[in-house]
CHARMM-style PDB file with segment names, atoms N, HN, CA, C and O in Angstrom:
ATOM      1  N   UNK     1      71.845 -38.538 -85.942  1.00  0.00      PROA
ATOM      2  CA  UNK     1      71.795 -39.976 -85.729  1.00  0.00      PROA
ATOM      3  C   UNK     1      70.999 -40.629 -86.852  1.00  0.00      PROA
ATOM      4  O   UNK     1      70.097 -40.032 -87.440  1.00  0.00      PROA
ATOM      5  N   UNK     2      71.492 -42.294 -87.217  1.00  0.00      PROA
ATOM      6  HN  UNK     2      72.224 -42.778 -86.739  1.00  0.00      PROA
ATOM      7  CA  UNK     2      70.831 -42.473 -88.212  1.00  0.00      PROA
ATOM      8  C   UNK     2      69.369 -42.834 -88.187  1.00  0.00      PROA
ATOM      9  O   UNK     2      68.965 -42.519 -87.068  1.00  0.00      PROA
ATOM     10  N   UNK     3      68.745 -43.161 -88.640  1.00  0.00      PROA
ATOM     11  HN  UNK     3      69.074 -43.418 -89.549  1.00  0.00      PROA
ATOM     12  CA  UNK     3      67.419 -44.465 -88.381  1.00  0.00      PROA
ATOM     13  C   UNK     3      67.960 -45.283 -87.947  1.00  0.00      PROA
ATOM     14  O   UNK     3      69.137 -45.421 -88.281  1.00  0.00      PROA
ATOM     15  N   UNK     4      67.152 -46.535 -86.669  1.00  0.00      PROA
ATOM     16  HN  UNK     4      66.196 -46.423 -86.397  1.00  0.00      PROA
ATOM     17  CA  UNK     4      67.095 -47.552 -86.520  1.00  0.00      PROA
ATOM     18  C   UNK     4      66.249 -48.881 -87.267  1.00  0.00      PROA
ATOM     19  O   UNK     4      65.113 -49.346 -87.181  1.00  0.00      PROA
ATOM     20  N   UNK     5      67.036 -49.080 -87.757  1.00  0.00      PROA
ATOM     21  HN  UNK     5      67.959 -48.702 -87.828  1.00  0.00      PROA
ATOM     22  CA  UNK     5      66.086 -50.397 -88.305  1.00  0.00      PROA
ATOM     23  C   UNK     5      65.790 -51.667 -87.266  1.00  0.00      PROA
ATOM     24  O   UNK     5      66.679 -52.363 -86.775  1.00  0.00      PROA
ATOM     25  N   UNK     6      64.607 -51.801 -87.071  1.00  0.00      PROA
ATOM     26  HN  UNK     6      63.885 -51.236 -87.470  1.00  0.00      PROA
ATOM     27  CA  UNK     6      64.109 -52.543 -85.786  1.00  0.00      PROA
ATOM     28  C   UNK     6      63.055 -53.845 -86.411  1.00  0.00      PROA
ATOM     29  O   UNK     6      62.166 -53.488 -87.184  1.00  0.00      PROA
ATOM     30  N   UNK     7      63.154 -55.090 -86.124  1.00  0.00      PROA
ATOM     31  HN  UNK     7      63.877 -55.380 -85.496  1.00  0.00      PROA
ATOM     32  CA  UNK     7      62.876 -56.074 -86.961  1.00  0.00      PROA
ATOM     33  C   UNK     7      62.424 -56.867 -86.142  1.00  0.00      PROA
ATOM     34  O   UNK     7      63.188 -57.419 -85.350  1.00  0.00      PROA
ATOM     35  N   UNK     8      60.667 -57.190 -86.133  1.00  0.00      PROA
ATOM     36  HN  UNK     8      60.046 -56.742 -86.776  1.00  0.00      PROA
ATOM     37  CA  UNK     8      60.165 -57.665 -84.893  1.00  0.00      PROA
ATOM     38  C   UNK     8      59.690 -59.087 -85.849  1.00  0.00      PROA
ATOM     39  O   UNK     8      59.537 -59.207 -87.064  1.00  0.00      PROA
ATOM     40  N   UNK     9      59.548 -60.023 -84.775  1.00  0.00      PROA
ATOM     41  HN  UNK     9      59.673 -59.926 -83.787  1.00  0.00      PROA
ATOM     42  CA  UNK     9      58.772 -61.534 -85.201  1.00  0.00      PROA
ATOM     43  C   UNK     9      57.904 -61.647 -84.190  1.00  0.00      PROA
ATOM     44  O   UNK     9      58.124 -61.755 -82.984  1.00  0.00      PROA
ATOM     45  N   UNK    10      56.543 -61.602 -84.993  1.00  0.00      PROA
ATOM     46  HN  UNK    10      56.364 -61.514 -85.973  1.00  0.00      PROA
ATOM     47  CA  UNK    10      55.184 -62.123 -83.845  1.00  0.00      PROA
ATOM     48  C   UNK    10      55.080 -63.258 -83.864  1.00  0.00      PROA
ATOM     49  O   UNK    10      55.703 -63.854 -84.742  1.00  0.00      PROA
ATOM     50  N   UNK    11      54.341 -63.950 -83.008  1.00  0.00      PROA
ATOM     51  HN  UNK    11      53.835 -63.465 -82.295  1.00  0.00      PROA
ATOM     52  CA  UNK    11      53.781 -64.855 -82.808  1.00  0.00      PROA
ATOM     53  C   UNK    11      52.768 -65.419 -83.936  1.00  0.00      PROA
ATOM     54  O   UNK    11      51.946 -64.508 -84.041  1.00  0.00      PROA
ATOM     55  N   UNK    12      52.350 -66.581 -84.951  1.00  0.00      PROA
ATOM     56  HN  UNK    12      53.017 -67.321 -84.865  1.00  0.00      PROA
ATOM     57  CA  UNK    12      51.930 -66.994 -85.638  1.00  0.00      PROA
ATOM     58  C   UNK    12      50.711 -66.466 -85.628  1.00  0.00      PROA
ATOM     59  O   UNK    12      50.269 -65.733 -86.513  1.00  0.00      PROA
ATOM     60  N   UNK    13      49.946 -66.922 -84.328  1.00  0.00      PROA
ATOM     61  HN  UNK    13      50.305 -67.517 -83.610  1.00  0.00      PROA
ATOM     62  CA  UNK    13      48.569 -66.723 -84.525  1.00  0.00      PROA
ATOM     63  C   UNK    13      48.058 -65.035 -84.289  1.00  0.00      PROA
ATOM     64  O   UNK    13      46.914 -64.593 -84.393  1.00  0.00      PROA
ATOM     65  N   UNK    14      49.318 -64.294 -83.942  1.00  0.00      PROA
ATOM     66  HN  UNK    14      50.248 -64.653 -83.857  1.00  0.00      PROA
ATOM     67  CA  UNK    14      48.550 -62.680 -84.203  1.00  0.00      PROA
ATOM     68  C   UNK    14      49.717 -61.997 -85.179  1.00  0.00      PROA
ATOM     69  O   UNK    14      49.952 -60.805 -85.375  1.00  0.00      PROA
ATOM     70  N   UNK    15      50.214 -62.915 -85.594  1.00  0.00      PROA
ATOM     71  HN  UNK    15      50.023 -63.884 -85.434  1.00  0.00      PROA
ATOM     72  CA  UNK    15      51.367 -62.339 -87.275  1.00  0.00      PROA
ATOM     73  C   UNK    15      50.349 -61.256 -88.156  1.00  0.00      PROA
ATOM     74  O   UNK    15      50.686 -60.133 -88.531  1.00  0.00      PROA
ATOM     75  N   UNK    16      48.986 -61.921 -88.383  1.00  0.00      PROA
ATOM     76  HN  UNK    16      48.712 -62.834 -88.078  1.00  0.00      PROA
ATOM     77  CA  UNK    16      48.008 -61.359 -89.049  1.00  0.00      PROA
ATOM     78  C   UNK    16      47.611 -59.720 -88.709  1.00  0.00      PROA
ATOM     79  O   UNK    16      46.969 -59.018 -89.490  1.00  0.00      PROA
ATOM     80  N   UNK    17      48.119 -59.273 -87.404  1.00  0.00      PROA
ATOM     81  HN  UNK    17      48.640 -59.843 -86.769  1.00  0.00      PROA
ATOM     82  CA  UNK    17      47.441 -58.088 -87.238  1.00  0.00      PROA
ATOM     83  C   UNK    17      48.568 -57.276 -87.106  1.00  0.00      PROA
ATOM     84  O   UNK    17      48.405 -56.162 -86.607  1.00  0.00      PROA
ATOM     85  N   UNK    18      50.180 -57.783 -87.619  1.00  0.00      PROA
ATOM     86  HN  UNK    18      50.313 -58.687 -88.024  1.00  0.00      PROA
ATOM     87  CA  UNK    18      50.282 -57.091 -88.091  1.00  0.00      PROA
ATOM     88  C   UNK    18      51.914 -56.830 -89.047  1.00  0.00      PROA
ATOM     89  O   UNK    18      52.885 -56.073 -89.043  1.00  0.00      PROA
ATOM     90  N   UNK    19      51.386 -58.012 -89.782  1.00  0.00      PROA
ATOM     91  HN  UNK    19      50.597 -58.627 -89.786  1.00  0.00      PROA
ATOM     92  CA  UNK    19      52.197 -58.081 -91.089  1.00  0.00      PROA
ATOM     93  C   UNK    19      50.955 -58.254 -92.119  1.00  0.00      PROA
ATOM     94  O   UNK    19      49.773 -58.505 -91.882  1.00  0.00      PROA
ATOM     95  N   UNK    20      51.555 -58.056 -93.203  1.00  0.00      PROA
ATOM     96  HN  UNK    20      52.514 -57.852 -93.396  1.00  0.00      PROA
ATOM     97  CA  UNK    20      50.491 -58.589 -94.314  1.00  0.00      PROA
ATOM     98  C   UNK    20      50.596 -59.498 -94.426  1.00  0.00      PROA
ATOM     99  O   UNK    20      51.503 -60.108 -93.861  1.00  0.00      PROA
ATOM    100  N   UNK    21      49.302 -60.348 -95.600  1.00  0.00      PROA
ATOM    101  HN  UNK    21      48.565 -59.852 -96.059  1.00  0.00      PROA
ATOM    102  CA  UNK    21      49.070 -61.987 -95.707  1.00  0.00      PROA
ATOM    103  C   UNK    21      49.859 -62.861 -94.410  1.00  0.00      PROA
ATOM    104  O   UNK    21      50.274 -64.004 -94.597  1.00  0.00      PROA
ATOM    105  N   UNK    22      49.940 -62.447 -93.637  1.00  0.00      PROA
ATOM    106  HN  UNK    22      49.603 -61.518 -93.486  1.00  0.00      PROA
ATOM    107  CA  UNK    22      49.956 -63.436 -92.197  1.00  0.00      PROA
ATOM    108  C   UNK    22      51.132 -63.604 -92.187  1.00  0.00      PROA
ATOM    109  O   UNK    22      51.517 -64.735 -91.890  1.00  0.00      PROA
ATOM    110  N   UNK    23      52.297 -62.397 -92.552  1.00  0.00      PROA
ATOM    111  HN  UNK    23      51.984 -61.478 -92.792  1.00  0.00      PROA
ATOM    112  CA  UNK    23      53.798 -62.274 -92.534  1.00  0.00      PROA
ATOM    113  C   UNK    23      54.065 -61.896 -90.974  1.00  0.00      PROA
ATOM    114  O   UNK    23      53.564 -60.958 -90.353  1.00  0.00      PROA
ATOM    115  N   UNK    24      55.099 -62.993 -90.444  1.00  0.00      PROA
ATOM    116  HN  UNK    24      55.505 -63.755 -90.948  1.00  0.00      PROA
ATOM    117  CA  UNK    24      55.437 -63.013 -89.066  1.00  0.00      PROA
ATOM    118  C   UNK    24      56.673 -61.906 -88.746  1.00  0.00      PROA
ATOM    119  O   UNK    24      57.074 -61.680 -87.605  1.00  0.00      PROA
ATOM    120  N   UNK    25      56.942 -61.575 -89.366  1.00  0.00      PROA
ATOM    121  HN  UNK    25      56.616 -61.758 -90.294  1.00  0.00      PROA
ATOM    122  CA  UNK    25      58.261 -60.593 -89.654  1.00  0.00      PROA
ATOM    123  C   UNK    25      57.770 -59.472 -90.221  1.00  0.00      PROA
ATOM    124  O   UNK    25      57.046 -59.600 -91.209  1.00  0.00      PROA
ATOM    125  N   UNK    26      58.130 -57.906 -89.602  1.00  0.00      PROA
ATOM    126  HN  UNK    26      58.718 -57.802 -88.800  1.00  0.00      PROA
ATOM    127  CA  UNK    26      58.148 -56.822 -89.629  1.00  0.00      PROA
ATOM    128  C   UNK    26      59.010 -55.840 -89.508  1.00  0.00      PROA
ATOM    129  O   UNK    26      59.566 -55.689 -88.420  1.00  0.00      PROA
ATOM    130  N   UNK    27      59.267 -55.074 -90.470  1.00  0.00      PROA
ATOM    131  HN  UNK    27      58.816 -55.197 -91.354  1.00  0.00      PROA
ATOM    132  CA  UNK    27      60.620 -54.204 -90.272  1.00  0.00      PROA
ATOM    133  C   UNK    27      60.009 -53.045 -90.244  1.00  0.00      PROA
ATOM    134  O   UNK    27      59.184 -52.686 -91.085  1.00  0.00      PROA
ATOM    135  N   UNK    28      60.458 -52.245 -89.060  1.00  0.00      PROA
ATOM    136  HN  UNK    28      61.128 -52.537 -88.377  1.00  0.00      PROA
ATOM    137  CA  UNK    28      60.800 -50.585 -89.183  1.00  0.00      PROA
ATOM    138  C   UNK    28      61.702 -49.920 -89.197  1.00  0.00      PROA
ATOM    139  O   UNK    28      62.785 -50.471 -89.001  1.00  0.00      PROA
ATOM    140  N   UNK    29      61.675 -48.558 -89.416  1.00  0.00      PROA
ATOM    141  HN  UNK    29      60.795 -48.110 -89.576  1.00  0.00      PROA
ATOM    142  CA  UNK    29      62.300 -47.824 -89.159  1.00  0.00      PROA
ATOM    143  C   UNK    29      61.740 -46.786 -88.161  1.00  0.00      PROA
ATOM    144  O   UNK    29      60.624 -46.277 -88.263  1.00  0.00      PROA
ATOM    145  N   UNK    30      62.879 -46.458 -86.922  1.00  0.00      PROA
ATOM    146  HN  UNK    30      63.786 -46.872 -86.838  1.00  0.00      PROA
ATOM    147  CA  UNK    30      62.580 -45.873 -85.871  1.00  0.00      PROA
ATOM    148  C   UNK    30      63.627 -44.621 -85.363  1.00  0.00      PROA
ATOM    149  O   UNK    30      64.823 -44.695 -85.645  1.00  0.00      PROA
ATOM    150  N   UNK    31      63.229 -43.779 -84.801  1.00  0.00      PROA
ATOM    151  HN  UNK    31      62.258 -43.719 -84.572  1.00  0.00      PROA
ATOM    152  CA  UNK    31      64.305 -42.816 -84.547  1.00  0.00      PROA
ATOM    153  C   UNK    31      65.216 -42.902 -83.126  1.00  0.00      PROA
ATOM    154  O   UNK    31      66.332 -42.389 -83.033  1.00  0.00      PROA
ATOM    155  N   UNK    32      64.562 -43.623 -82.061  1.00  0.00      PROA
ATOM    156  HN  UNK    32      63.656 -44.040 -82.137  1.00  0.00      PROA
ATOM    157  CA  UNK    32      65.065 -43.667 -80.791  1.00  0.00      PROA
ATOM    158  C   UNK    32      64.548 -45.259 -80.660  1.00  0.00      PROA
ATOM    159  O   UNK    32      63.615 -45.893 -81.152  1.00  0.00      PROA
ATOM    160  N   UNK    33      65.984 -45.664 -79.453  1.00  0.00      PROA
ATOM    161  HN  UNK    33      66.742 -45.149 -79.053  1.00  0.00      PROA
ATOM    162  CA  UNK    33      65.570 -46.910 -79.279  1.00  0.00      PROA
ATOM    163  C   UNK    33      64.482 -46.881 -77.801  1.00  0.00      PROA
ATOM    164  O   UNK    33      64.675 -47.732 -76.932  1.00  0.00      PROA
ATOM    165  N   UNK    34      63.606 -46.065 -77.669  1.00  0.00      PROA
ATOM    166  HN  UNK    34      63.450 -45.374 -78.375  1.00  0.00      PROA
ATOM    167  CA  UNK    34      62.663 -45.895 -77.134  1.00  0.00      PROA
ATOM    168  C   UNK    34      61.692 -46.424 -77.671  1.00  0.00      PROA
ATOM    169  O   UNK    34      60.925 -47.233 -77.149  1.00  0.00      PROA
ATOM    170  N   UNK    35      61.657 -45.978 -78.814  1.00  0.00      PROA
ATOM    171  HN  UNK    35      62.280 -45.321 -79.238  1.00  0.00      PROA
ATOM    172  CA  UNK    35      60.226 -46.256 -79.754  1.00  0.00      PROA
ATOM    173  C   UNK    35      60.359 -47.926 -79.413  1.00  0.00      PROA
ATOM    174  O   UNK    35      59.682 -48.582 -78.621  1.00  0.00      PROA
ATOM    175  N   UNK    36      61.263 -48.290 -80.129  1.00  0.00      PROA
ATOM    176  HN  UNK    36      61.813 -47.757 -80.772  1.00  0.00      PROA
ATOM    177  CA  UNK    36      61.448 -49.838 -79.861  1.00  0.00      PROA
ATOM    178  C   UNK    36      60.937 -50.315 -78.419  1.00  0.00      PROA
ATOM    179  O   UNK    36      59.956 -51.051 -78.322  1.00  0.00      PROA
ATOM    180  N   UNK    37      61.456 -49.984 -77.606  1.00  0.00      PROA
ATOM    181  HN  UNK    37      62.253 -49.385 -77.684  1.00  0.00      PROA
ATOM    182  CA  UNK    37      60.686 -50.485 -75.759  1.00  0.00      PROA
ATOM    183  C   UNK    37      59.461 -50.060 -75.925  1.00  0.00      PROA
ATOM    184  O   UNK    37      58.553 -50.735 -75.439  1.00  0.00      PROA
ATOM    185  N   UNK    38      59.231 -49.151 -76.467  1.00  0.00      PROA
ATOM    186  HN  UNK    38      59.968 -48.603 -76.862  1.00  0.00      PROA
ATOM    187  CA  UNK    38      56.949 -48.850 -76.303  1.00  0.00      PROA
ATOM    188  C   UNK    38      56.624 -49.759 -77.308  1.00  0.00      PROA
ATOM    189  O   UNK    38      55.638 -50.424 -76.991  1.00  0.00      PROA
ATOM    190  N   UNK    39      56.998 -49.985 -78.200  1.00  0.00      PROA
ATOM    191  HN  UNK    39      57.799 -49.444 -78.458  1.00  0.00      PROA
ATOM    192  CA  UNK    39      56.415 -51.441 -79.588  1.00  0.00      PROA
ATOM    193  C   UNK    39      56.640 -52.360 -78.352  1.00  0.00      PROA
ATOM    194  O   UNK    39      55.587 -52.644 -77.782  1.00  0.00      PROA
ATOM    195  N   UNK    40      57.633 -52.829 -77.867  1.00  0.00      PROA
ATOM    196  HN  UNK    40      58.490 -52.598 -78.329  1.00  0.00      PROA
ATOM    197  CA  UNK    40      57.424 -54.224 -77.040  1.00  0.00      PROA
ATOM    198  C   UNK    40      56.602 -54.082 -76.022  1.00  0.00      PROA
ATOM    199  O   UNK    40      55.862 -55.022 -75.733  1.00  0.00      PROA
ATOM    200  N   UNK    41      56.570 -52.926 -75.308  1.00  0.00      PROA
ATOM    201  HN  UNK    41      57.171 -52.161 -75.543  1.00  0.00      PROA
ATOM    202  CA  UNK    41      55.869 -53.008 -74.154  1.00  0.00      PROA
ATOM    203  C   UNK    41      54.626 -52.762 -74.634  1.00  0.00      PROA
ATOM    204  O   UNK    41      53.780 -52.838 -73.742  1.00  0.00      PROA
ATOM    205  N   UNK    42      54.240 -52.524 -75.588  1.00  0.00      PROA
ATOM    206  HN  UNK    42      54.927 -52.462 -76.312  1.00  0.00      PROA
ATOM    207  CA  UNK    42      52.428 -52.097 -75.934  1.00  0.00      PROA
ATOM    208  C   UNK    42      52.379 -53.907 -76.637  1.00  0.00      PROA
ATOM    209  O   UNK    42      51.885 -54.683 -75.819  1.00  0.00      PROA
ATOM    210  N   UNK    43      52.732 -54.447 -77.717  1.00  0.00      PROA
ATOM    211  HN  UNK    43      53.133 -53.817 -78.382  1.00  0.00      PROA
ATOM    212  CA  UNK    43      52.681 -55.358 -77.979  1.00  0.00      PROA
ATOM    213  C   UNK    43      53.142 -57.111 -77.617  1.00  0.00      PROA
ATOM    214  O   UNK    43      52.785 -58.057 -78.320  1.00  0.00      PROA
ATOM    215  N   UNK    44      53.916 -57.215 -76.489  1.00  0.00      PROA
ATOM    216  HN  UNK    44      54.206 -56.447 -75.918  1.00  0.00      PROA
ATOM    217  CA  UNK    44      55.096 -58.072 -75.721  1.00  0.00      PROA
ATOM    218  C   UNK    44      54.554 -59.216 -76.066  1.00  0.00      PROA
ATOM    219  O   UNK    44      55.213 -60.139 -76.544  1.00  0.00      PROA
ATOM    220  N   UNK    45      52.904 -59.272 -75.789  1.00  0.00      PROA
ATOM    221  HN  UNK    45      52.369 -58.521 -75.400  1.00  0.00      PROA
ATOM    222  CA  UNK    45      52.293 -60.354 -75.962  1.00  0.00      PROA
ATOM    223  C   UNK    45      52.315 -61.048 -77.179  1.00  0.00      PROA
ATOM    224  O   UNK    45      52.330 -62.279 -77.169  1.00  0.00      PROA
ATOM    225  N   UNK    46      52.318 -60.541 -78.012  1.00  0.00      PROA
ATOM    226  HN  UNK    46      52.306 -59.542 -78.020  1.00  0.00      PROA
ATOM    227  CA  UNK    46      52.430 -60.894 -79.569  1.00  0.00      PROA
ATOM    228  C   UNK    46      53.829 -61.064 -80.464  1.00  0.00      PROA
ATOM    229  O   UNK    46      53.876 -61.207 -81.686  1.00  0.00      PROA
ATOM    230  N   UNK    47      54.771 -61.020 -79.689  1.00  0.00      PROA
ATOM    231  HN  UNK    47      54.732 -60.904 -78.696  1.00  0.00      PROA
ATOM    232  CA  UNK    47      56.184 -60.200 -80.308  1.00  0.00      PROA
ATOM    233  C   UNK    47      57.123 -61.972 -79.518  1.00  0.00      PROA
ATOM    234  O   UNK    47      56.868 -62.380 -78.385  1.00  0.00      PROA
ATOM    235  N   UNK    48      57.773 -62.427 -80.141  1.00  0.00      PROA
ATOM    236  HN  UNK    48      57.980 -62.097 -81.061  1.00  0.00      PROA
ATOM    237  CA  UNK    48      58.690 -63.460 -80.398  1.00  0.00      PROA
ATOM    238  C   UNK    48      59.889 -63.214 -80.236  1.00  0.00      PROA
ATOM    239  O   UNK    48      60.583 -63.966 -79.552  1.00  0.00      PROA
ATOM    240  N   UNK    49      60.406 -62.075 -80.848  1.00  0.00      PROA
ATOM    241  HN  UNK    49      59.842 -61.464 -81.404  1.00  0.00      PROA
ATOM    242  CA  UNK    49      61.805 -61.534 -80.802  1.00  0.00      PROA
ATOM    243  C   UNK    49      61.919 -59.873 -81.174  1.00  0.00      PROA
ATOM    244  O   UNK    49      60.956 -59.188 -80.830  1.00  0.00      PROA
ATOM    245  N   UNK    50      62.460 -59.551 -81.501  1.00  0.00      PROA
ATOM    246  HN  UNK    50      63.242 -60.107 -81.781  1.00  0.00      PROA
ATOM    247  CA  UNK    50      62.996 -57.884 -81.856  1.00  0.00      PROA
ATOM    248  C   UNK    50      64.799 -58.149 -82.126  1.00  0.00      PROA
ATOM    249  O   UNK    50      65.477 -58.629 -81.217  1.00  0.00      PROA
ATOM    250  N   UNK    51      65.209 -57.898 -83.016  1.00  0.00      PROA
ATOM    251  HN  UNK    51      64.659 -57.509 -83.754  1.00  0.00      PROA
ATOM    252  CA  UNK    51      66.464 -57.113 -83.181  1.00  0.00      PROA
ATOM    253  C   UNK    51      66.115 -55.884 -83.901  1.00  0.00      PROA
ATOM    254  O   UNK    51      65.115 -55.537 -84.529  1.00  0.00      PROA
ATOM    255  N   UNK    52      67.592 -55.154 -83.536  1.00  0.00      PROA
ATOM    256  HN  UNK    52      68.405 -55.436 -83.025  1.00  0.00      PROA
ATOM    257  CA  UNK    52      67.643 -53.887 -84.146  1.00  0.00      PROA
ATOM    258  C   UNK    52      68.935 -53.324 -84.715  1.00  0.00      PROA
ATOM    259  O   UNK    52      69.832 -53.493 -83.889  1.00  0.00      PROA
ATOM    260  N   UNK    53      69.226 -52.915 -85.457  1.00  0.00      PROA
ATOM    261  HN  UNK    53      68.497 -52.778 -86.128  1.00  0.00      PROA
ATOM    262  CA  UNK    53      70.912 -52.312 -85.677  1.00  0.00      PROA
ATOM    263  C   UNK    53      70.909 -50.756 -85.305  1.00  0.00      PROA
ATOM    264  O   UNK    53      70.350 -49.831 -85.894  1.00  0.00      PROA
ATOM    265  N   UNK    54      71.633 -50.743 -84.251  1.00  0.00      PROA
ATOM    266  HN  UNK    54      72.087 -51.495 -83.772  1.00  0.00      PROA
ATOM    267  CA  UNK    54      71.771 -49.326 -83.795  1.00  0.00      PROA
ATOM    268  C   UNK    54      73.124 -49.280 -83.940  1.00  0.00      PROA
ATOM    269  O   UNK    54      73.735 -50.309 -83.650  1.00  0.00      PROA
ATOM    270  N   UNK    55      73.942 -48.016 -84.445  1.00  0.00      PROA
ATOM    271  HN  UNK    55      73.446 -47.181 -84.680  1.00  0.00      PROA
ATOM    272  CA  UNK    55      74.797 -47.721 -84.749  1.00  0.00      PROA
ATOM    273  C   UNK    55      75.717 -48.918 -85.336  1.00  0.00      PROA
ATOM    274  O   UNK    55      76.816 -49.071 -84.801  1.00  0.00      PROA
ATOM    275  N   UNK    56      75.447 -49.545 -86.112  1.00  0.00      PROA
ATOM    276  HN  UNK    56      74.555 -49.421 -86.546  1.00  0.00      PROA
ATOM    277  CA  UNK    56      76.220 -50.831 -86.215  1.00  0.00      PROA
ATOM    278  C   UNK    56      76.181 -52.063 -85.822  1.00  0.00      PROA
ATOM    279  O   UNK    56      76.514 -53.155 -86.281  1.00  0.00      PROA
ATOM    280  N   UNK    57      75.545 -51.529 -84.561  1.00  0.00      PROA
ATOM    281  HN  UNK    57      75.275 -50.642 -84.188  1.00  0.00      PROA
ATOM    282  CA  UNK    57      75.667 -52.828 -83.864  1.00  0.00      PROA
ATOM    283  C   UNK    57      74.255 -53.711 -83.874  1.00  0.00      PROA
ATOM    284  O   UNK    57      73.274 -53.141 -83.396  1.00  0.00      PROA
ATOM    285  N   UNK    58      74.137 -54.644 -84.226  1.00  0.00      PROA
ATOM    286  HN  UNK    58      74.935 -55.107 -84.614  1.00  0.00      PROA
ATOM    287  CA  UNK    58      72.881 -55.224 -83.472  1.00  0.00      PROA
ATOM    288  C   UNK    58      72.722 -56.287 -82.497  1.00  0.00      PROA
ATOM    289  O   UNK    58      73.343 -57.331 -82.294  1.00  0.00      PROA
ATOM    290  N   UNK    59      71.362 -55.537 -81.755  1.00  0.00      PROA
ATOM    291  HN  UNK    59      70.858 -54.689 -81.920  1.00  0.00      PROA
ATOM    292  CA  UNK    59      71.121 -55.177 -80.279  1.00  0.00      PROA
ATOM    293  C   UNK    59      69.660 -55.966 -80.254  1.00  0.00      PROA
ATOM    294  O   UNK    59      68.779 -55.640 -81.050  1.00  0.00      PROA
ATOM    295  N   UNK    60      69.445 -57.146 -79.177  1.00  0.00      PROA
ATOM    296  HN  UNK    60      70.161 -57.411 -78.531  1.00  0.00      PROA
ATOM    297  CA  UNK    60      68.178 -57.899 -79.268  1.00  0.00      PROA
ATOM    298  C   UNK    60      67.601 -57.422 -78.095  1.00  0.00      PROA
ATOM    299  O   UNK    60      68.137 -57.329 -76.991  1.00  0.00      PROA
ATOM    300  N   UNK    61      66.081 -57.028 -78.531  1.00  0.00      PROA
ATOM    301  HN  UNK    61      65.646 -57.103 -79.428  1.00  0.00      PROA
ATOM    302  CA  UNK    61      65.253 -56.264 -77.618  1.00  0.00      PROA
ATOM    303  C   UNK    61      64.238 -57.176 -77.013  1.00  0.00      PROA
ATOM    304  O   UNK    61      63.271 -56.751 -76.381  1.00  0.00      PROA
ATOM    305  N   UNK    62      64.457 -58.324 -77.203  1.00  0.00      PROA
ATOM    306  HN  UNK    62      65.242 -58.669 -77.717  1.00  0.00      PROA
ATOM    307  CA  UNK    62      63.297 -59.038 -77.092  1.00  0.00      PROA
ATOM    308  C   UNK    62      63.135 -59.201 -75.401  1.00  0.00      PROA
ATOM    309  O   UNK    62      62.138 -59.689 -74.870  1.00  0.00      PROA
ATOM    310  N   UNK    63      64.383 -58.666 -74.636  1.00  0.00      PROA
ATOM    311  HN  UNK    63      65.194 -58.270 -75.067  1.00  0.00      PROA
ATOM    312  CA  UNK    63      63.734 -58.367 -73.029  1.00  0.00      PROA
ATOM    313  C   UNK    63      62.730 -57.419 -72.583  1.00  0.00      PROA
ATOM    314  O   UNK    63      62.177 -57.317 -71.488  1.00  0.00      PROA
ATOM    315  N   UNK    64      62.586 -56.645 -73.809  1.00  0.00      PROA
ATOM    316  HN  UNK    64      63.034 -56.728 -74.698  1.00  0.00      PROA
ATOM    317  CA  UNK    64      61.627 -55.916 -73.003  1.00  0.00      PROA
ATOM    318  C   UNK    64      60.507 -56.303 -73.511  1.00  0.00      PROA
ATOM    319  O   UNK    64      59.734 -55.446 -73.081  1.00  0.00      PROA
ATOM    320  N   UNK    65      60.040 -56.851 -73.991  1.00  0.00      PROA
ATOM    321  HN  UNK    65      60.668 -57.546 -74.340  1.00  0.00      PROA
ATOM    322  CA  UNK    65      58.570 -57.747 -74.849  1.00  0.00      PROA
ATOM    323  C   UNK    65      57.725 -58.562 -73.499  1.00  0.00      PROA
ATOM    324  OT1 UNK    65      56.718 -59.237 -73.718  1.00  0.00      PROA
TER     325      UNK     65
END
């Protein structure tokens, strides 16, 4: 399976902890779309949106935030 590329937007005022220079947008790469539900569910509070492209498709995670 390939990588997931998973592409989160925080919230302005905690962008800082964790993008650089206070970048609201963050991209990973992830192996299961698990990883993705524990980033939202550990962070939900801080997190705006999530997409991800899994197999092609992209898939908005931002319900589980």
């Amino acid at each position: 399976m390939s990588p997931i590329h998973a592409r989160f937007e925080f919230a302005p005022d905690r962008a800082a902890e964790f993008g650089w220079d206070g970048q609201a947008i963050v991209e990973l790469e992830v192996d299961t779309v698990e990883e993705i539900v524990e980033y939202c569910e550990q962070f939900g509070d801080a997190i705006i949106d999530c997409t991800a492209s899994v197999n092609g498709k992209v898939i908005s995670a931002s319900e589980f935030a």
